[in-house]
C-alpha positions as CSV (number, residue, x, y, z in Angstrom):
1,X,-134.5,35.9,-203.4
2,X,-135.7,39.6,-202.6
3,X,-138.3,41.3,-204.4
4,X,-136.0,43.6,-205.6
5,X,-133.1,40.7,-207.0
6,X,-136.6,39.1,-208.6
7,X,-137.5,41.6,-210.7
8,X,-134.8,43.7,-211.0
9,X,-134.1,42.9,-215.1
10,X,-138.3,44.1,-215.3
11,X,-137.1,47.5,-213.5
12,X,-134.1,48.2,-215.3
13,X,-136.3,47.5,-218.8
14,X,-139.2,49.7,-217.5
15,X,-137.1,52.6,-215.8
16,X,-135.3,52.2,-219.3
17,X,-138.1,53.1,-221.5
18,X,-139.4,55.3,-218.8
19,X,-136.1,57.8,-219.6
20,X,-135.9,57.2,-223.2
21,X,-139.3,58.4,-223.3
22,X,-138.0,62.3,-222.9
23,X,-136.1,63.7,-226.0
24,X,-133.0,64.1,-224.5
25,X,-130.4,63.7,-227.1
26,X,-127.6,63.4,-224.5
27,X,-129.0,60.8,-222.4
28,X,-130.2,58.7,-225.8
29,X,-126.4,58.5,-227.0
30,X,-125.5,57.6,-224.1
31,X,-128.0,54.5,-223.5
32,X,-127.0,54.0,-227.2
33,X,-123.0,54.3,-226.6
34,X,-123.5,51.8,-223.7
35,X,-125.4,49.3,-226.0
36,X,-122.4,49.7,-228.7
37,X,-119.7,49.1,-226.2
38,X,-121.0,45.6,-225.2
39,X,-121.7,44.0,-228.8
40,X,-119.4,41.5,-230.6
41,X,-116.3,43.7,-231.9
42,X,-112.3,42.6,-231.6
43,X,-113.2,41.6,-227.8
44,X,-115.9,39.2,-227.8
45,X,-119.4,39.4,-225.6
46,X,-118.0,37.3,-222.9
47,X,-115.0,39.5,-222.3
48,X,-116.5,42.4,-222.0
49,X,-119.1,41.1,-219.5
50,X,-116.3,40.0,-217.3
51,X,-114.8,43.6,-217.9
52,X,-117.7,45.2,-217.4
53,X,-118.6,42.9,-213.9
54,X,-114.5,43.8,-212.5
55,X,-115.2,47.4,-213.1
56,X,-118.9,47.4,-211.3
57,X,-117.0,45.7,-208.2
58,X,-114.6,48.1,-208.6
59,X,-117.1,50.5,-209.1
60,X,-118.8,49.5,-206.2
61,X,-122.5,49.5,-208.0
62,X,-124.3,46.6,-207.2
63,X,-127.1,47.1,-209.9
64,X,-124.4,46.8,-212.3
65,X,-122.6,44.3,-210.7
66,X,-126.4,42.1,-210.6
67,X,-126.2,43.2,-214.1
68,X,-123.2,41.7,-215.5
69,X,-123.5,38.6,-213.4
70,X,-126.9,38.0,-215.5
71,X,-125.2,38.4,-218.0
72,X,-122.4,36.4,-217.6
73,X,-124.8,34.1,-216.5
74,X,-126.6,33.8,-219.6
75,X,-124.1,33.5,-222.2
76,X,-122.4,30.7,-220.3
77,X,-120.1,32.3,-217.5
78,X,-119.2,29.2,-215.4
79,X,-118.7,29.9,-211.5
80,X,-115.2,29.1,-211.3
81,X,-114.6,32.0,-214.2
82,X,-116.9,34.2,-212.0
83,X,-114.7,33.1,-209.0
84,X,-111.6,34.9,-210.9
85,X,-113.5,37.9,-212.2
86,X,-114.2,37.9,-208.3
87,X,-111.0,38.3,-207.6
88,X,-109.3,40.7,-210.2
89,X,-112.2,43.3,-208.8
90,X,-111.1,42.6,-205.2
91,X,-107.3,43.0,-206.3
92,X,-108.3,46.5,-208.0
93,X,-110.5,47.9,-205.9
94,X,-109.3,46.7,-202.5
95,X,-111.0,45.5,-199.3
96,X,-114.0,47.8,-199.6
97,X,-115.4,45.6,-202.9
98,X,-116.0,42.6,-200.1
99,X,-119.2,44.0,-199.0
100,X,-120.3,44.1,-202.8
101,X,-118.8,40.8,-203.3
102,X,-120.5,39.3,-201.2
103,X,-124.1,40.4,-202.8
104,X,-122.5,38.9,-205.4
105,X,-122.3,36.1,-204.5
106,X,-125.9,35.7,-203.0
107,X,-127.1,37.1,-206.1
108,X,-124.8,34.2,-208.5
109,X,-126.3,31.6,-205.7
110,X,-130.2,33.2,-206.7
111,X,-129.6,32.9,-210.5
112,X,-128.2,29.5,-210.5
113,X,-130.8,28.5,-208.0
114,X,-133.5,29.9,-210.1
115,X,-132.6,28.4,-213.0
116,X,-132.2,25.1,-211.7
117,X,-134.0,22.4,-213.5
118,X,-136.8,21.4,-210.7
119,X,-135.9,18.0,-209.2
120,X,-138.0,14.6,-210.8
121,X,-139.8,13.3,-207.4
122,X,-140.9,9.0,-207.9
């Protein structure tokens, strides 16, 4: 895993605070709009992380795309579900998601990988 895949969820958190910092009203109801749009309402949490992980392939934004595959991750996502998210992005956005999809994948491979229980050695 890269550096950057490592401790990317420490830089999005820092940078974060780093811009809410400045009183900008515009950019704080945004962050805050953003934060609204992805808690439990008539669509669950899951389905809107898979919403939210088509439309950063389609998007074509691989912070986003690491994003909601954490996310997904986390709240119990399974591979073959991310498999078919996979592919409604590739439908909609065409052949130029591949490259992206196939960070994607790395990146799914590094999560699970990562949290991996270790292995009992005898």
């Amino acid at each position: 895993m890269s550096d950057r895949d490592l401790s990317f969820a420490a830089f999005r958190q820092r940078l974060n605070e780093r811009i809410l910092e400045h009183d900008n009203q515009v950019i704080k109801r945004f962050f805050a709009l953003d934060t609204q749009c992805y808690r439990e309402g008539a669509l669950d949490l899951k389905t809107k992380e898979m919403l939210g992980l088509v439309a950063s392939l389609v998007l074509r934004c691989d912070d986003c795309v690491n994003h909601h595959l954490t996310k997904c991750y986390q709240i119990g996502v399974n591979r073959e579900e991310i498999f078919e998210i996979f592919q409604v992005g590739l439908v909609v956005g065409g052949s130029i998601v591949i490259p992206h999809l196939r960070r994607a994948v790395d990146f799914l491979d590094q999560v699970e990988q990562q949290n991996q229980p270790p292995s009992s050695t005898d």
